[in-house]
C-alpha positions as CSV (number, residue, x, y, z in Angstrom):
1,X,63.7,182.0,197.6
2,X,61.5,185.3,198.3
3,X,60.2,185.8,201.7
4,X,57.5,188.8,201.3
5,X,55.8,190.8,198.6
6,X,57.7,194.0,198.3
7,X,54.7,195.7,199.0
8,X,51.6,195.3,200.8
9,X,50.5,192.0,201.4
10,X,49.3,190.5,198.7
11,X,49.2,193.5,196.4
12,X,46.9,193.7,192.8
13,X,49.0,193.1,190.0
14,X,48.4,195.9,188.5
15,X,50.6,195.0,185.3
16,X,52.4,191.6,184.7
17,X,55.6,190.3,183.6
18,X,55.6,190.1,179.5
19,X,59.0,189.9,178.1
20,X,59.8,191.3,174.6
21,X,60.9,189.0,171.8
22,X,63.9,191.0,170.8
23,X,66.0,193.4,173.4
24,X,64.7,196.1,172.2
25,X,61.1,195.0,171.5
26,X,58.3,196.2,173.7
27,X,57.4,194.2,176.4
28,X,57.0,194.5,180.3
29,X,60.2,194.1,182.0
30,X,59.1,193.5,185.8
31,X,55.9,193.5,187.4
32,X,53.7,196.0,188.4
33,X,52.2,196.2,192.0
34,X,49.4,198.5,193.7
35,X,51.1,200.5,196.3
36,X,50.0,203.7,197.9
37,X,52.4,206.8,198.2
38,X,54.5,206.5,201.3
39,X,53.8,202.5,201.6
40,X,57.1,200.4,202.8
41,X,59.2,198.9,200.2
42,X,60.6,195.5,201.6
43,X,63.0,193.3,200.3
44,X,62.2,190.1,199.1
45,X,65.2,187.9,200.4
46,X,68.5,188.4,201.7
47,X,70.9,190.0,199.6
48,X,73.2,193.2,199.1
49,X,72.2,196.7,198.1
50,X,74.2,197.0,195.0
51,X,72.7,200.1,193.5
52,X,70.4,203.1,195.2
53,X,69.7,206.5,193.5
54,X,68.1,207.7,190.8
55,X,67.4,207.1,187.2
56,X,65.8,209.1,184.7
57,X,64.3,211.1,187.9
58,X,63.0,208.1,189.8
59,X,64.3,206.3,193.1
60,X,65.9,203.1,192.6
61,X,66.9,200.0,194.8
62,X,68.6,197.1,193.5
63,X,69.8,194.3,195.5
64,X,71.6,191.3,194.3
65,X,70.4,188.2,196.0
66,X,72.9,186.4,198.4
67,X,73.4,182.4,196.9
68,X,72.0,182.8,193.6
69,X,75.0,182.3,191.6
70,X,77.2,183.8,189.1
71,X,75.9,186.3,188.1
72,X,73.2,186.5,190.7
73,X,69.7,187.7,190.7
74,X,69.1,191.3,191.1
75,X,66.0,192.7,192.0
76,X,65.1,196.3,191.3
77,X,62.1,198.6,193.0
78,X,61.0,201.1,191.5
79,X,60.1,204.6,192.1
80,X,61.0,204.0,195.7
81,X,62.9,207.1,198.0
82,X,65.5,204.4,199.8
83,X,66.3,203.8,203.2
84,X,69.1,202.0,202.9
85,X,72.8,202.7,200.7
86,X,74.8,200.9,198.4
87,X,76.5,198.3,200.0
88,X,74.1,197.8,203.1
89,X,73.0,194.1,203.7
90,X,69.5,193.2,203.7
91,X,67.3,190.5,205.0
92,X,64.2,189.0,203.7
93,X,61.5,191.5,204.4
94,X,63.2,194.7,205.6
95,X,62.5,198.1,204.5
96,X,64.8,199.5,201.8
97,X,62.5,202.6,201.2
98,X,59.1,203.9,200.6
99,X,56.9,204.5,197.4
100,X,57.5,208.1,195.9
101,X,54.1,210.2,195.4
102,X,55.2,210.8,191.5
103,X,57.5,209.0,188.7
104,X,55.4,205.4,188.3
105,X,54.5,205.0,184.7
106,X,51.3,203.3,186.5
107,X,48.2,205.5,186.1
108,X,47.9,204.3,189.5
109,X,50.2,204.7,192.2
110,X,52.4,201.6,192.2
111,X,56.1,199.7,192.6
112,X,57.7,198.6,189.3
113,X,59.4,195.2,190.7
114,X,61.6,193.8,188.2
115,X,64.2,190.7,188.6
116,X,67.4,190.2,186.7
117,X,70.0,187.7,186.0
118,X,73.1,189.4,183.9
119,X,71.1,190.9,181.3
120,X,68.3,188.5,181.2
121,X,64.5,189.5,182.2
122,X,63.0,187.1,184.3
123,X,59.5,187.2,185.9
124,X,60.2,188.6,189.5
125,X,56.6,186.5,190.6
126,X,58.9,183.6,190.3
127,X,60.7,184.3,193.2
128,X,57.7,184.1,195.6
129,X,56.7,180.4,197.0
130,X,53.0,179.6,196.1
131,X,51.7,180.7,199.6
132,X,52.0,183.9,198.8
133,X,50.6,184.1,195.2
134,X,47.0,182.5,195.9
135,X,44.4,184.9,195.9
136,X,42.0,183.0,198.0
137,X,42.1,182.4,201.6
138,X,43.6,178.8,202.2
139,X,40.2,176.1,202.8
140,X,40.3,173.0,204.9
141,X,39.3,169.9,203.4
142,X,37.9,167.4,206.1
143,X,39.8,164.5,207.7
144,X,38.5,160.9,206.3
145,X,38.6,159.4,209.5
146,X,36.7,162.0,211.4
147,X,32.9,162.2,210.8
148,X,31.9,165.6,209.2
149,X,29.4,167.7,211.6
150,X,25.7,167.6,210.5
């Protein structure tokens, strides 16, 4: 499904995805990723800007994911200062804003990523294909029918 990290390209975790036991519980309802003030914001897939503004004094983008079903996903960035309006389409890796210098509840600067279907949490690393998750650089394994130097 996803495309891109939101940020960076393959950004610390600063904080992962831990979902309460109740709906009010504590828990962690997104992700946390290390992002520099200013950095580009990028959607993760092709969707529809269904909500961009503010809440509780931080930027917010939300886009609903195109072919995800009924209701479909949503993901949300947060604190972000948008480039794009309610409404506007997106594709996968385009910038919908820029990380805000204040307003994370990271003690480092960061982009709260969190991923919604109806009122149901769901772990937004999901939505990436393998690829991008591995931290290491990708090896190659030698061919069996070709002689290894030596």
């Amino acid at each position: 499904m996803g495309h891109a990290w939101p940020v960076g390209v393959r950004p610390a975790v600063l904080r992962g995805w831990a979902p309460p036991a109740t709906p009010y519980g504590r828990g962690h309802r997104g992700v946390d990723l290390a992002a520099p003030a200013g950095a580009e914001v990028r959607a993760v897939a092709a969707g529809r800007v269904s909500f961009s503004g503010r809440v509780a004094g931080r930027g917010v983008v939300s886009v609903e994911l195109s072919g995800t079903g009924d209701p479909p996903l949503r993901t949300t960035y947060e604190p972000v200062t948008a480039s794009v309006a309610q409404g506007d389409a997106v594709e996968p890796g385009e910038v919908v804003g820029a990380v805000e210098p204040t307003g994370s509840h990271c003690t480092a600067p960061c982009v709260h990523w969190g991923l919604r279907r109806g009122d149901v949490y769901l772990d937004p690393l999901t939505l990436l294909p393998p690829r991008l998750l591995r931290r290491t650089p990708p090896r190659l394994l030698p061919v069996l029918s070709v002689p290894l130097p030596g």
